[in-house]
C-alpha positions, 0 to 999 in steps of 0.5 A: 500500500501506498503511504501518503503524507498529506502534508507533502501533497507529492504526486507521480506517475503510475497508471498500473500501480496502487492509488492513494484516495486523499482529501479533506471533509469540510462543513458547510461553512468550510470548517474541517470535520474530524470523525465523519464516515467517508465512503471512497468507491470506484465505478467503471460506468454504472458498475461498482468495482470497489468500495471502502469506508475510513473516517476523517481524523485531524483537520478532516483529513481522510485517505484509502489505498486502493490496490493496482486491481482496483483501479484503472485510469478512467474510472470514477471515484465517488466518496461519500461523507456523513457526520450527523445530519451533514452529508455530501459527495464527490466525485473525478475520474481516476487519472494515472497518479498514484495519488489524487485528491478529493475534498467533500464539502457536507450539507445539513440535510433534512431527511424527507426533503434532502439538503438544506438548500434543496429544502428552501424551495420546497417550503417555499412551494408548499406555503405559495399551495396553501396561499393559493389554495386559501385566496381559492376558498375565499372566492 
């Protein structure tokens, strides 16, 4: 396995070798998480390969090694990180590093209308319903 100091963000050329998944869990404010799970996954199209959960440790940093029969250059890597009501993804194709980074930012969900931000339209449409329904019955 591929052992990655993340402080020293090296990079080389390997297509055939091991990858090294890295990044770093933040909030919806930009602050780092420390203990989300984090999900790094690969899909070749809709076909999932391979998949591992880690958690995030000091300054939301997380990292996977994946072994050679894992990978192959043009893959998807997803990851996926919750930590309490926060969730969020990302996802790049694999390139032919032997390392790559990629940095979750987390959203606040609510469970029955998803994140917080896709929340906001959907009360708005139910209140605009019951105000339209109410100016109907005053008719």
């Amino acid at each position: 396995m591929i052992s990655l100091n993340h402080e020293e963000n090296q990079t080389t050329a390997l297509a055939t070798g091991p990858k090294a998944v890295w990044g770093y869990i933040f909030d919806e404010s930009g602050a780092p998480v420390v203990g989300a799970h984090v999900n790094v996954s690969i899909w070749n199209g809709l076909a999932y390969r391979s998949g591992h959960d880690t958690d995030s440790i000091d300054d939301g940093f997380y990292v996977w090694d994946f072994t050679k029969d894992e990978w192959e250059n043009g893959y998807v890597i997803k990851v996926a990180a919750t930590w309490g009501p926060y969730e969020g993804t990302n996802s790049t194709t694999a390139d032919g590093t032997s390392d790559q980074q990629i940095d979750v930012r987390m959203m606040n969900t609510i469970p029955e209308f998803g994140t917080v931000p896709l929340a906001l339209p959907t009360f708005g449409v139910i209140i605009l319903m019951v105000f339209l329904s109410f100016c109907a019955k005053r008719r």
